[in-house]
N, C-alpha and C positions, 0 to 999 in steps of 0.2 A: 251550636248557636244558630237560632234562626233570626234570618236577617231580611228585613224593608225595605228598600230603596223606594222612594218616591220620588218621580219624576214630573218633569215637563216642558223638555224640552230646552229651558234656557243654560245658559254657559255655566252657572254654580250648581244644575241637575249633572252635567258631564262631570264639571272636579266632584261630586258626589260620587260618582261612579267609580272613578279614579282612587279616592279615598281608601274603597274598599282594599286596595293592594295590601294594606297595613293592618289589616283586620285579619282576625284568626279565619281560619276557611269555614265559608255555614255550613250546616247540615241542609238549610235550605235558603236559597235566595230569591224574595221575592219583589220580582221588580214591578209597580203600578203606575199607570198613567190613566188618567181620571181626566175624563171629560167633561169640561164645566159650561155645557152648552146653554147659549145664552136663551131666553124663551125671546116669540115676539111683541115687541111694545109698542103695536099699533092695537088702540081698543078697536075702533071701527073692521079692524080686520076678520074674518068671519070663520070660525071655527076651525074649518075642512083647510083653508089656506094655513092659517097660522100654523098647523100639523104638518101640513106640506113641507112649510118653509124650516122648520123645526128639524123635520127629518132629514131634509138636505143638507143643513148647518153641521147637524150629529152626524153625517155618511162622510163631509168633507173631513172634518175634525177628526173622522174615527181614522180615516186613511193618513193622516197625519201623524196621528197616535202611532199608526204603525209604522210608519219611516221613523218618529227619533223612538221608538222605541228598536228597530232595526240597527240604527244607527249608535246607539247605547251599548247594544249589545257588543256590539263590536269594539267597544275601548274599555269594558269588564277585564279586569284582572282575568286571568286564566286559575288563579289560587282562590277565587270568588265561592264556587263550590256550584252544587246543584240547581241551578236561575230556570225559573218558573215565571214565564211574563201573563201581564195583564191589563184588559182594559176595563175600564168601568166609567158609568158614566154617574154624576152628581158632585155634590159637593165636595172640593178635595180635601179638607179636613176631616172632615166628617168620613170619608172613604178610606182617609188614609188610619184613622182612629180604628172605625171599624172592624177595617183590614187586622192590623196589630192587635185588638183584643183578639178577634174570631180567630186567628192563627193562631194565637201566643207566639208570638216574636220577641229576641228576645232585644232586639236595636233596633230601634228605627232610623233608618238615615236618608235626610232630606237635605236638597239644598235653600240655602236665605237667599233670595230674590227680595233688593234692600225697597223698604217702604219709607217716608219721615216718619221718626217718634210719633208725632202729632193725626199721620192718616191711620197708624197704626191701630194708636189709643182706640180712635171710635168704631174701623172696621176690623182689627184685626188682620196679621199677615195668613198666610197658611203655615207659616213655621212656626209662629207665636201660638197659633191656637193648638197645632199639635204637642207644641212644648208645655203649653198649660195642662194638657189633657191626658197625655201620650201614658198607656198601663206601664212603660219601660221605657228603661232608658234612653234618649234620643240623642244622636251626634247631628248637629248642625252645621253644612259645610260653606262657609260666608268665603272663602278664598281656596287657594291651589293645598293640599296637605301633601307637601312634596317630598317629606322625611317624618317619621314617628319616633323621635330618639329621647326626646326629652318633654313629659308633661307636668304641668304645673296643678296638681290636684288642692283644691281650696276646702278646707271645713271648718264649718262653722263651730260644731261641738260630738259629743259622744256618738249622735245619734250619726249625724252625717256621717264619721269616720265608718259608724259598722254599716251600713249604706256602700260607702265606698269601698271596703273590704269585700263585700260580697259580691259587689261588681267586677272586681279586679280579680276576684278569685275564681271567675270563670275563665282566667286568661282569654280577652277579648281582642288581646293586641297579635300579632304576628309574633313579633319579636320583643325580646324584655326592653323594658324604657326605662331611665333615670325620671325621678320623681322626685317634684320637690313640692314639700308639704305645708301649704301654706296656712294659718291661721291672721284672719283680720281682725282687735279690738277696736270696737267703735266707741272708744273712749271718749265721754264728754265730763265737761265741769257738773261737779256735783249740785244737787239742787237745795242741797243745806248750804249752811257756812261754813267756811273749811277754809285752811291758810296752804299756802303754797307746798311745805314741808308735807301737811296731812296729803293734799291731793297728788303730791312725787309719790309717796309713800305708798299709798293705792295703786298708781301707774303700776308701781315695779313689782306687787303681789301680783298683779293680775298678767303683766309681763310671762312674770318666773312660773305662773301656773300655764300660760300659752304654751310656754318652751316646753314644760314636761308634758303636755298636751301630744305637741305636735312630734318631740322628740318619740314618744311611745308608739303613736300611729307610724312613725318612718321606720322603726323597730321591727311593729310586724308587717311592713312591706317585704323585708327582707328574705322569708319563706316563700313566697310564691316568684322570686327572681328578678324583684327588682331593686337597681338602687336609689335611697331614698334617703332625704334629707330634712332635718324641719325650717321653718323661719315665720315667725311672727311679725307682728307691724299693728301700727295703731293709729287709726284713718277711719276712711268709710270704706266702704267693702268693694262696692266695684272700682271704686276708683284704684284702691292696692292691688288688687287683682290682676287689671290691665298693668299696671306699673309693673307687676313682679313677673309675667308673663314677659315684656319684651325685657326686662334685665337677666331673667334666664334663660330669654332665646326660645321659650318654649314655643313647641310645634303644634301643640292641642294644651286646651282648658276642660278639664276634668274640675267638674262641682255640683251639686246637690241641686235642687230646686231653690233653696231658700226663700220661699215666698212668702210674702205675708198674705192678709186673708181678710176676707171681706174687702169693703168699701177701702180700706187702707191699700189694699192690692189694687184695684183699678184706679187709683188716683196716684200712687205712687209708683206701684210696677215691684218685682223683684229684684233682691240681686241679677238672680240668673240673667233677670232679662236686660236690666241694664249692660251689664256683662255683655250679652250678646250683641245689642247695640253699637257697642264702641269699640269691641274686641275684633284685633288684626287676626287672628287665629281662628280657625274652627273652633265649636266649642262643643263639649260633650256632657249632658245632663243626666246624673242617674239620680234614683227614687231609692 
């Protein structure tokens, strides 16, 4: 497995690093720290200066780059694998995107540096836009991952499951995890006319098809070594999510993109991303 780490310095880039203990050993680890030097924003200032002062800004920053990059390297698991550092200098979305195609990597892991929902919306974090973007899987580390024992994997339907399947079946984790297999129905009142009896009646097909759902995805967990459990529920989706996460104590959120698309996506946002908004847990996003 080849593995991203993107950095920058702040305190959830170090629990990113850290993270890694719990991740199977890469073939190659690539660590990036991306310089986002700022230009200067004086118009009256004159060509030759602005270059000047440009280069200065980039020479401080790079030397920076290189302490917490020094400094990173030094709290890397020793089980991390082969670490390849880097600086670069632009956009660090765009570098980090980049990066993971031009490599083919096969995780990217950054940490959440928290933005408001609201500043988010219009600029963008750099976690959100690699999550939006990212060719592979991406782990997002918003707090400490200070044990990998138990993950709450959420899917939505068919497609997500073999999604998940084939993530898990790189064994990406160190060590096998207890899993439990979540499915959310976002069950609303019908838009016909319907009496109470009809709309129970509905609930509990759509129920009893959830269970054998989720019961068969926790089935074939079983082969690849881990154990695994179903449970359905009937809500909205991130909000059960986050509920089922801290009632099993889970360590990491394992779930699909589930986005919607177009104009519906920028005005509403995904699960995933709501998820990661309010989720105490890291969270982990495979395609």
């Amino acid at each position: 497995m080849r593995i991203l780490l993107a950095i920058d310095g702040s305190n959830h880039s170090s629990e990113a690093a850290r993270a890694l203990e719990h991740l199977a050993r890469a073939e190659e680890l690539i660590v990036l720290y991306v310089l986002d030097v700022p230009m200067a924003a004086y118009p009256t200032m004159v060509p030759e200066a602005a270059r000047d002062l440009y280069g200065q800004v980039e020479r401080q920053m790079r030397e920076e780059g290189e302490r917490v990059l020094s400094r990173l390297s030094s709290i890397l698991p020793r089980s991390a694998g082969s670490v390849s550092k880097r600086i670069e200098t632009g956009s660090p979305a765009a570098l980090i995107l980049n990066t993971a195609e031009k490599e083919r990597v096969d995780l990217i892991v950054v940490g959440r540096r928290g933005v408001g929902p609201v500043h988010e919306l219009v600029l963008g974090s750099v976690s959100h836009r690699v999550l939006t973007h990212a060719p592979c899987p991406t782990l997002v580390v918003n707090m400490p991952l200070q044990s990998l024992r138990r993950v709450l994997l959420a899917v939505q339907g068919p497609e997500d499951a073999e999604a998940a399947m084939k993530f898990l079946a790189t064994n990406p984790f160190k060590k096998p995890v207890d899993v439990t297999v979540l499915n959310v129905l976002p069950f609303g009142q019908p838009m016909w006319s319907a009496g109470i009896a009809e709309i129970e009646s509905l609930k509990n097909q759509a129920l009893q098809s959830a269970r054998r759902f989720v019961e068969e995805v926790a089935s074939r967990l079983s082969p690849i070594q881990h154990i695994a459990a179903g449970v359905t529920r009937i809500g909205f989706p991130a909000v059960e999510i986050i509920h089922e996460a801290m009632v099993t104590d889970a360590d990491l959120i394992l779930m699909g993109s589930l986005a919607r698309r177009g104009i519906s996506r920028f005005l509403m946002g995904s699960v995933a991303h709501a998820v990661l908004h309010r989720a105490t847990r890291p969270v982990l996003i495979f395609r």
